[in-house]
matplotlib code that plots the C-alpha trace (Angstrom):
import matplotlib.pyplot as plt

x = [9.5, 11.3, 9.9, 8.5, 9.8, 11.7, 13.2, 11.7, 12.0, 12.0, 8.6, 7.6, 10.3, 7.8, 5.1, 7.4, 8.4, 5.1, 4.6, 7.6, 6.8, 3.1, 5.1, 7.4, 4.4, 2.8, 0.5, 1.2, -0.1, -1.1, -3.4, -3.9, -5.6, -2.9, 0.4, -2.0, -2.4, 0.8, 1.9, -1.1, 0.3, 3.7, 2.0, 2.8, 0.3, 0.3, 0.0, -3.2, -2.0, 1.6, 0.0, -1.9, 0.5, 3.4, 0.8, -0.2, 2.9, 3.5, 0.6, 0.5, 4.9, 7.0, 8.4, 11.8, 11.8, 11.0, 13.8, 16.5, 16.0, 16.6, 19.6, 20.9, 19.7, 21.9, 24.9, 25.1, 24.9, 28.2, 30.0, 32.6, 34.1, 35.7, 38.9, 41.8, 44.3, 46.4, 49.7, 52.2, 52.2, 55.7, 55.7, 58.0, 60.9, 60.1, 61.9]
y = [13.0, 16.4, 16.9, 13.4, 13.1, 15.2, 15.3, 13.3, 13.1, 10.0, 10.0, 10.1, 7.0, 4.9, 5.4, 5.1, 1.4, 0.2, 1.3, -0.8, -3.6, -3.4, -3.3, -6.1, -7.9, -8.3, -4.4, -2.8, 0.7, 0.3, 2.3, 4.4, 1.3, -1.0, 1.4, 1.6, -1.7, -2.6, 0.1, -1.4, -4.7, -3.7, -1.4, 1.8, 4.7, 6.6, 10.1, 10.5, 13.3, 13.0, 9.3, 10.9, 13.4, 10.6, 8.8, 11.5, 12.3, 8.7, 8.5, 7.3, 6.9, 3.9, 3.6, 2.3, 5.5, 7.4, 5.6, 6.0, 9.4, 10.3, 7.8, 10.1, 13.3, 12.0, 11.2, 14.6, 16.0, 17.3, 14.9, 16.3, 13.7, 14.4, 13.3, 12.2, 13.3, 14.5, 13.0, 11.5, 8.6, 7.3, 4.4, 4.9, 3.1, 0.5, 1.2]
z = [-6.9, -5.7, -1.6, -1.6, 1.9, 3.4, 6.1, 8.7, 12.3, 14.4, 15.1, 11.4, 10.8, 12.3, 10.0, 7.5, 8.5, 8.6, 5.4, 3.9, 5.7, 4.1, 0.9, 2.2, 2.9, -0.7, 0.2, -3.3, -1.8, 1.9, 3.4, 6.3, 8.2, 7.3, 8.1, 11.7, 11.9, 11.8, 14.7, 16.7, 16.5, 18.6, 21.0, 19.0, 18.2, 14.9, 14.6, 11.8, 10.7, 9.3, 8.2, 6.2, 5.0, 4.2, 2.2, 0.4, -0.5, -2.1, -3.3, -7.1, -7.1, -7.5, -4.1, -5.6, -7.2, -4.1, -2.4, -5.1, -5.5, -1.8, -2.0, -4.9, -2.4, 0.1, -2.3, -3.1, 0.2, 2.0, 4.3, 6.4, 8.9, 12.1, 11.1, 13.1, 15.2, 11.8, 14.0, 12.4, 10.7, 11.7, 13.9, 17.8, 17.7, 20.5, 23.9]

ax = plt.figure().add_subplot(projection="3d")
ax.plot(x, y, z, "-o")
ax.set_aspect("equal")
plt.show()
């Protein structure tokens, strides 16, 4: 499953919706036609190319698989947060 999808840019996110709603949907393994479909139906136009490429990269794989690998991916990736202020944590005596 290692560079089953990458990283993917907002425009590629689209293709990848209408693929999991053709899953959603009963579509085992949906198609190029079907994943277009789907963006056809609210106006949107794929891009044949990275359709082509996202499906060829599921191609054959369990998509639960696909998706619980990236989830583990992402678990492991470093997360630094902004953090607060680092004030103190004693409450002002009211005036």
């Amino acid at each position: 499953l290692e560079g089953t999808v990458e990283c993917l840019s907002p425009r590629q996110m689209k293709h990848v919706a209408a693929y999991l709603l053709a899953q959603l949907g009963g579509n085992a393994s949906p198609s190029a036609a079907d994943v277009t479909s789907i963006l056809d139906s609210v106006g949107v136009e794929p891009d044949s190319e990275k359709l082509e490429k996202l499906l060829g990269s599921l191609e054959g794989k369990d998509l639960v698989e696909v998706l619980a690998a990236g989830k583990a991916k992402m678990a492991a990736m470093p997360s630094g947060g902004g953090g607060g202020g680092g004030g103190s944590s004693e409450v002002a005596p009211p005036i």
